[in-house]
N, C-alpha and C positions, 0 to 999 in steps of 0.2 A: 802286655795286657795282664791282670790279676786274674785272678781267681778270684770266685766271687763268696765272699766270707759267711761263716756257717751263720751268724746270726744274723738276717735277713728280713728287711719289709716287712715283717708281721705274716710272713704266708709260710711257716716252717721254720722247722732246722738247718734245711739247706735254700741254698736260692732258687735250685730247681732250673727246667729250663733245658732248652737246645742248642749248642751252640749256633751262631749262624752268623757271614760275615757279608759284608757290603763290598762292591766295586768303589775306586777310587773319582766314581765321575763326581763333577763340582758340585756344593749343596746349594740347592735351590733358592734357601731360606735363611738365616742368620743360626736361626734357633736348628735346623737344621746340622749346620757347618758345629755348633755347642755341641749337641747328643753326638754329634760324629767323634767328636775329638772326644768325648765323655767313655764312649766305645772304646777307642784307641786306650784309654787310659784307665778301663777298668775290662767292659765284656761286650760282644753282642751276642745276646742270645733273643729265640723265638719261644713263647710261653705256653702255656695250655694243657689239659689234660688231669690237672688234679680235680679230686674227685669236691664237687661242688659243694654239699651241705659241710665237709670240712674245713673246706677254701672257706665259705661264710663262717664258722665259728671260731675258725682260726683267726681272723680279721677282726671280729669283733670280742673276741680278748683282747686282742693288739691295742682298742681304744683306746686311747689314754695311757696307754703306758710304754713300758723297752718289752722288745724283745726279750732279756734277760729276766724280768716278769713273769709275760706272759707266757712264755714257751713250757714253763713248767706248767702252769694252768692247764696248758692245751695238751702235756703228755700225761696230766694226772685226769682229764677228764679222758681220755683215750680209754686208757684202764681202768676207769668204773665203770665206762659206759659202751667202751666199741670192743667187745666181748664177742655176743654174739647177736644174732636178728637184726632186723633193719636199726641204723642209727636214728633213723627221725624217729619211729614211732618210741623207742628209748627215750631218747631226748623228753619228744613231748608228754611222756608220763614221767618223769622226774620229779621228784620232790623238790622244789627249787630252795628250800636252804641247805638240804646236802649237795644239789650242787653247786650255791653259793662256797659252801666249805671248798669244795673240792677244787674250786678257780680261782681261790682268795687272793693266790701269787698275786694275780692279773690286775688288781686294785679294782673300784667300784664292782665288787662280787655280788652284790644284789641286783645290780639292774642289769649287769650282766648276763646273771644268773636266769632275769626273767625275762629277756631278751633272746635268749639261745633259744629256752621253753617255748617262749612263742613262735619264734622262727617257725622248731621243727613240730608242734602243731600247725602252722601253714601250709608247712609241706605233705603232711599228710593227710590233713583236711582236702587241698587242691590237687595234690599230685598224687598221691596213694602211699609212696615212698620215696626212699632217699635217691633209688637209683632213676624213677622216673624224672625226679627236680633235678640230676645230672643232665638227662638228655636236655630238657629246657632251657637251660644254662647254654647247654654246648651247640644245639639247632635251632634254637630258636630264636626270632627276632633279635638284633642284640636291643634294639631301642623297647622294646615292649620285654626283654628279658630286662632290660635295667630296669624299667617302669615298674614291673613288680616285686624286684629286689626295694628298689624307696618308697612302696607302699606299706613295706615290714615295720612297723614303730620299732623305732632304735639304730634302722640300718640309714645309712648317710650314702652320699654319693663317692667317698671313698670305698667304701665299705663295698659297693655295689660295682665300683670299677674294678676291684679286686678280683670281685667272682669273676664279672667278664673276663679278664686280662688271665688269671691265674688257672682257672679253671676252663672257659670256654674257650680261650686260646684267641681271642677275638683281638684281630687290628684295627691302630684307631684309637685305643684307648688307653688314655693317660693318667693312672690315678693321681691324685694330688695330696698328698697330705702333708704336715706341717715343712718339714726340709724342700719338697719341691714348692711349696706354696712361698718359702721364704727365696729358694736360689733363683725362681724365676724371674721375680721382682727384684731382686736386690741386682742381677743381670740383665735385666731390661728386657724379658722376654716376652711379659708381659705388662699391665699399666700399673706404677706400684701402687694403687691405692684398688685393688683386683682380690675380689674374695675367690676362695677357693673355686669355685664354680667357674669365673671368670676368665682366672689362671689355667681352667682345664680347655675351657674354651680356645683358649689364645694357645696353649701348646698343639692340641687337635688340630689345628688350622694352621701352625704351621711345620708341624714336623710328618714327615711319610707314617704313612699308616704303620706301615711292619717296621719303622724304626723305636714307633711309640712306649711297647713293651720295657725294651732295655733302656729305652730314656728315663724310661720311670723308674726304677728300679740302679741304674747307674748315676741318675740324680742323685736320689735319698743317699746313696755311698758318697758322694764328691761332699754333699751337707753334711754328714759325719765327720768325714777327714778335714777336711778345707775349709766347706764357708758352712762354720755353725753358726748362729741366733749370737751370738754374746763375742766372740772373738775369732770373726774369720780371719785366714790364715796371710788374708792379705796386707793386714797392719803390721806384719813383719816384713815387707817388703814385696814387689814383684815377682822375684825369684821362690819365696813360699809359695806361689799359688800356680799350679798351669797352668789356667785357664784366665789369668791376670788379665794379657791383652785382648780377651774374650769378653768382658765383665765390663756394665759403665760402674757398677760399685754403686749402685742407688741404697743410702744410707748410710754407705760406710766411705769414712773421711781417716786414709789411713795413715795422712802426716798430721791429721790431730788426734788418731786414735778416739775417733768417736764412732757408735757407731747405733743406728737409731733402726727401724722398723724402716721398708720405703714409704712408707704409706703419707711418714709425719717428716720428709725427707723435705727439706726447701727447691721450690722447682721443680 
């Protein structure tokens, strides 16, 4: 099993995380028996515990871009701005083109920039401070805690399953973004013409709550290495890919080397 590599999800430097391992009973579910073998071949870990107005700003540099990006974004907004006193009320008096400057790595620095601001005006307008929007995150509802994570303009339901997962420690939740949006379809784990939303749905339903964590998280790694967007690793053969006789390969046709979206896949 790896280690699991410093440049990670968009939630840090490290992956973070507790280790934690499963019994050998049979999986339930297909998708299931996938995250299992996805485990074996990279991590299991249990999530939770980072501190929440960061979980959210760290994610929402990650928009749109690499970790390699954004992580300097989020170490150079650290030291402007998490010095001293509370981070939100920081945050929400910020000048937002110096802190546009200061996150520029992370690409789109403007709306980023006025995205973070609003955030942590939210949080201090409803919550008072950063550490009261940690407890809300970590105790409270997860369905009414997401609910007012994607009332934030700008924050998505990636965005929002992050905090859940990363910060509240919460089971059940699968974020989805583009590598898992693409392995689970192109693996038939959900329907390939399944927007994000859909894809989270259909993982939720069928993977164990407390496996959901490192499914997410050990997906987006297997899309890195294995099955990227442009040339997964199965057009070189059976043998390139673990997880081969796992895979129906929706899109990808790899004795013509073609290899399309499932979405626009025939059949």
């Amino acid at each position: 099993m790896s280690d699991e590599p410093a440049e990670n999800i968009g939630t840090g430097p490290d992956g973070g995380g507790t280790e934690t391992g499963f019994g050998a009973d049979d999986a339930e579910t297909r998708a299931e028996a996938i995250v299992d073998a996805l485990g074996e071949l990279y991590w299991q870990k249990a999530y939770g515990g980072r501190d929440a107005l960061l979980c959210l700003v760290r994610t929402i540099l990650s928009q749109n871009t690499s970790d390699v990006a954004s992580q300097p974004a989020f170490d150079a907004l650290l030291e402007h701005y998490g010095g001293t006193g509370d981070l939100a009320a920081t945050l929400a008096d910020a000048d937002r083109e110096r802190l546009a400057e200061t996150i520029e790595s992370a690409g789109l620095y403007n709306q980023k920039s006025r995205v973070i601001v609003e955030c942590a005006e939210e949080v201090v307008a409803d919550f008072g401070d950063a550490e009261a929007f940690d407890r809300f995150v970590r105790e409270g509802d997860p369905h009414e805690v997401r609910e007012r994570l994607l009332s934030i303009r700008g924050v998505g339901p990636k965005t929002a399953d992050c905090v859940l997962l990363f910060s509240g420690g919460r089971d059940g939740v699968f974020p989805v973004d583009t590598h898992v949006h693409r392995v689970a379809r192109r693996m038939g784990l959900a329907p390939a013409n399944a927007d994000h939303e859909a894809v989270r749905e259909a993982l939720e339903a069928t993977v164990p709550a407390e496996k959901c964590g490192f499914g997410h998280t050990a997906t987006i790694q297997f899309g890195r290495e294995y099955c990227s967007a442009r040339k997964p690793a199965c057009l070189d053969g059976p043998e390139a890919c673990p997880l081969y006789d796992r895979c129906d390969r929706i899109g990808v046709d790899p004795a013509g080397g073609v290899v399309v979206d499932p979405a626009e896949a025939d059949g």
